[in-house]
C-alpha positions, 0 to 999 in steps of 0.5 A, spaced: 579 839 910 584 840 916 589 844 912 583 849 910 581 849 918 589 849 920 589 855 915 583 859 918 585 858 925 592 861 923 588 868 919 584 869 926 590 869 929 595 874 925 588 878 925 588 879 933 596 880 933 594 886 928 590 888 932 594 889 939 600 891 935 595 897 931 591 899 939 599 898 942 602 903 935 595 909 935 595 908 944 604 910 944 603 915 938 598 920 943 602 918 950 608 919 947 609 925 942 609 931 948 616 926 950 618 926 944 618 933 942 620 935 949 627 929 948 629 932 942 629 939 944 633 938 949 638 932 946 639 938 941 640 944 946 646 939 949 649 937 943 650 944 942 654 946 948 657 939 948 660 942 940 662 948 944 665 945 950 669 941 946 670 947 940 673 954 942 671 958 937 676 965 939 679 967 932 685 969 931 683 975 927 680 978 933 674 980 929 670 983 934 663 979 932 668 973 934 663 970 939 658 971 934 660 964 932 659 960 938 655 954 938 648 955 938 640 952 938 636 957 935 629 958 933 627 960 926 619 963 925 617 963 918 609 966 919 606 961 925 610 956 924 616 954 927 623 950 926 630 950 930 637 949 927 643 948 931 650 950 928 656 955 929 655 962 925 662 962 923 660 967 917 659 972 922 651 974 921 648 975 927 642 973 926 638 966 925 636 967 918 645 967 917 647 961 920 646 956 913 646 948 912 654 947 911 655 950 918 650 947 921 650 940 925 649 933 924 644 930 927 647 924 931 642 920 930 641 920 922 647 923 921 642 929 918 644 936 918 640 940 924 637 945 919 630 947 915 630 952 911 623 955 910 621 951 916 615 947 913 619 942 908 626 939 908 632 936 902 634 929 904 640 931 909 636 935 913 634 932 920 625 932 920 625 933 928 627 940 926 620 942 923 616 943 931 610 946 927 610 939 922 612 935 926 609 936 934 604 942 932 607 946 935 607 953 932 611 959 933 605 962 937 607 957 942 613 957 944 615 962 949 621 964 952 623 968 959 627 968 964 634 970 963 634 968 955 630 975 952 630 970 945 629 964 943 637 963 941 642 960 946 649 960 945 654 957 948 661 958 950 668 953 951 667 953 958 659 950 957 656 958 959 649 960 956 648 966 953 642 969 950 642 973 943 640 979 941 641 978 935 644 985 934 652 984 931 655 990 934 653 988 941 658 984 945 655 977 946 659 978 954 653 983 955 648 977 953 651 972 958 645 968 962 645 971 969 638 967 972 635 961 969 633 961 962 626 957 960 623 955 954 616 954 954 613 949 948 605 948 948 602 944 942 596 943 940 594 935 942 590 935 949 593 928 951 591 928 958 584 932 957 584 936 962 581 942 956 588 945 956 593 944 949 598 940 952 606 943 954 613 942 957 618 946 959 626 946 958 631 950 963 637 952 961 642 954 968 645 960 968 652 959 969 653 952 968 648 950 962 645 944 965 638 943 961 633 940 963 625 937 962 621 941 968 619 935 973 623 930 969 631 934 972 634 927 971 632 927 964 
């Protein structure tokens, strides 16, 4: 009789232990998901310049497309949806859609490429955080950039320098140099604080320096 009530007394226990830890899971799931997503971007826009400060990508060739390869965070569309790649365009494409797996890099924290190709579904050695529209809810529609970056393409020199591309080959990518701040807008489809508006961040990247940053989180 005492080992059956010890017993129940124990179930009732890992019950509402169960129970704080799912409240504590579903309440940490809607706080944190704007800073996730805001955190993971960014970790990834200074990844991509730390590889272009310590990886000059002048060619020896003098190809005039040189700069092409510079280190980059480049957003792809694929219809409404939306997903990002970070990588050195050393073929020379120009474009997003050029920059392909084996010149992309490896997330740090996975040890995953930082690549999708069709911008909903992922081989085994790409990193999920790349997927924005699965994995935040933010569409294509909803990310938004102004500023000193005319695309949502950001390449790096050695020196640490923003630059914004055009995408076009033939344009010397000097002409594309960030003159003022550059700032990314990214609005997802939750509402966390129901104040009736889709929740939002903005990340700037400095026109000269590169410096990145959450608005109103400049520490971060």
């Amino acid at each position: 009789m005492k080992k059956s009530a010890f017993t129940l007394i124990e179930f009732v226990f890992v019950i509402i232990i169960l129970g704080i830890l799912a409240s504590i899971a579903i309440d940490r799931t809607d706080r944190d998901l704007k800073q996730e997503a805001s955190e993971t971007i960014l970790s990834h826009i200074r990844l991509a310049q730390q590889l272009a400060l310590n990886d000059n990508k002048h060619r020896i060739d003098n190809d005039p497309k040189w700069q092409v390869a510079y280190w980059q965070f480049a957003m792809k569309k694929c219809g409404d949806n939306i997903a990002y790649r970070v990588g050195s365009d050393t073929s020379l494409g120009g474009t997003v859609n050029g920059l392909g797996k084996s010149e992309s890099a490896i997330n740090p924290t996975d040890g995953k490429y930082i690549f999708s190709e069709d911008c909903s579904s992922l081989d085994n050695d790409e990193t999920p955080s790349v997927l924005l529209t699965k994995k935040f809810g933010i569409k294509n529609s909803g990310v938004v950039a102004s500023g000193g970056c005319n695309t949502r393409q950001i390449l790096f020199d050695y020196l640490g320098r923003p630059y914004s591309s055009n995408s076009a080959v033939n344009t010397p990518l000097f002409e594309n140099i960030m003159t003022e701040d550059c700032n990314l807008t990214f609005t997802l489809q939750t509402d966390q604080d129901n104040d009736g508006n889709p929740d939002s961040f903005i990340i700037t990247i400095e026109a000269g320096t590169g410096r990145s940053f959450i608005v109103g989180q400049e520490n971060s």
